[in-house]
N, C-alpha and C positions, 0 to 999 in steps of 0.2 A: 651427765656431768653434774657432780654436785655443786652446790652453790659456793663453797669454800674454793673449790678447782677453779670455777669461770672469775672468783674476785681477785687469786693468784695469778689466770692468764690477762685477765686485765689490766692489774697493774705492771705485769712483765709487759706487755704490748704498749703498756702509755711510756714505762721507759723506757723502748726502746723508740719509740718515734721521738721522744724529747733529744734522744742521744743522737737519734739519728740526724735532724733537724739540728744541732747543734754543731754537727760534724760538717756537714753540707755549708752551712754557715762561715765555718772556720776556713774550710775548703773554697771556699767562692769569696771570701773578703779580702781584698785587693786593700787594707787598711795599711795606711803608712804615717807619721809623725805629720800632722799640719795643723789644718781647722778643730774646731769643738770635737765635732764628729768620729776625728782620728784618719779623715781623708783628707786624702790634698786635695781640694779642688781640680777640676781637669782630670783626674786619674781613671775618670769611665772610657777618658777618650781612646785606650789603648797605646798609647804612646808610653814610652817607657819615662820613670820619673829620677829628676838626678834632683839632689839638693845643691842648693845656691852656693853651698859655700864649695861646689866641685865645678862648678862655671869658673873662667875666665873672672878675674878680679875685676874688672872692667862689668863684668856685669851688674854685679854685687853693688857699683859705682851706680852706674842706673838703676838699678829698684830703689837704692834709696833716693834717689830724685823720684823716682814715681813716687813715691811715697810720699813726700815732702812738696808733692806737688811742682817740680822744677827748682829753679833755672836750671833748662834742657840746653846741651850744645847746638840741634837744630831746631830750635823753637817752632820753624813755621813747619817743620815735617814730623817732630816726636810728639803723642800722643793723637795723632792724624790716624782716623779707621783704614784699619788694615780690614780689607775687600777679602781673605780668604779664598783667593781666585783658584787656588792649588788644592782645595779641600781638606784639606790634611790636619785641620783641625774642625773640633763636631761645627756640624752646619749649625746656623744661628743666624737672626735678621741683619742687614744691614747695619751696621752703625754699634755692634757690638762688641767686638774687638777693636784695641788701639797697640799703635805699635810708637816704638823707641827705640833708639839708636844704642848699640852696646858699641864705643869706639875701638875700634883695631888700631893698636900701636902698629905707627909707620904705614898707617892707609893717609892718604891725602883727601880721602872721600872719607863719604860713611861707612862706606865696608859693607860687608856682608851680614855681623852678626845684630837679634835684633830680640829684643824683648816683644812678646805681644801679651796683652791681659785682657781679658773678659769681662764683662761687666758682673759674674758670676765667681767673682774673686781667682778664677785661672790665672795663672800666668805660665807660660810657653816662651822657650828660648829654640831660637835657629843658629848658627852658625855658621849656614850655609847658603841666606838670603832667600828661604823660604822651602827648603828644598828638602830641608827634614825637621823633625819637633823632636823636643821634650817636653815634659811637664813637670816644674820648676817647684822643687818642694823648698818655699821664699820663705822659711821657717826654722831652715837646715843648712 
């Protein structure tokens, strides 16, 4: 093989790993509108991701109190660590997840629905008092 041949299949093989690697890439990034990065936060967890403004108005109510730091309607129970006892969201130590009250019009209780966030900027919405997730694209 002449030296002209081997520097033509070289660069045919460097561009094709570049493309290829580039394709793979495109094909495996899970990237959706949120943080810096172009990921939601949460979005490794497998759960499917809905934006805020497709939640329950009531939700959209409660972020902006987490946000804002309160006045929560159950003070001694919103922002209290949600234990994750159902696993359904990634494992993580104790004390990492906190949960909030999303009120249900014409519940007498808290309800069912419930924000939870991560100390890792997640946030995750149930509707169903733990029983299934999203991951809350709080930017959308």
């Amino acid at each position: 093989m002449t030296s002209r041949l081997r520097i033509t299949v070289a660069l045919v093989g460097m561009i094709v790993l570049v493309l290829g690697g580039w394709l793979v890439r495109e094909a495996t990034d899970v990237a959706a509108p949120g943080d810096a990065s172009g990921r939601v936060p949460g979005v490794e967890s497998g759960l499917p991701v809905e934006p805020l403004s497709s939640l329950p108005p009531e939700a959209e109510d409660t972020w902006r109190l987490v946000e804002s730091d309160g006045p929560f309607p159950y003070p001694d129970r919103d922002g209290s660590v949600f234990g994750n006892r159902e696993q359904l969201l990634p494992e993580r130590p104790r004390g990492y997840y906190q949960e909030y009250t999303v009120p249900t019009p014409a519940e007498s209780d808290r309800g069912a629905r419930r924000l939870v966030t991560g100390d890792g900027a997640e946030v995750y919405y149930t509707a169903d008092h733990y029983d299934s997730f999203v991951v809350v694209d709080a930017d959308n």
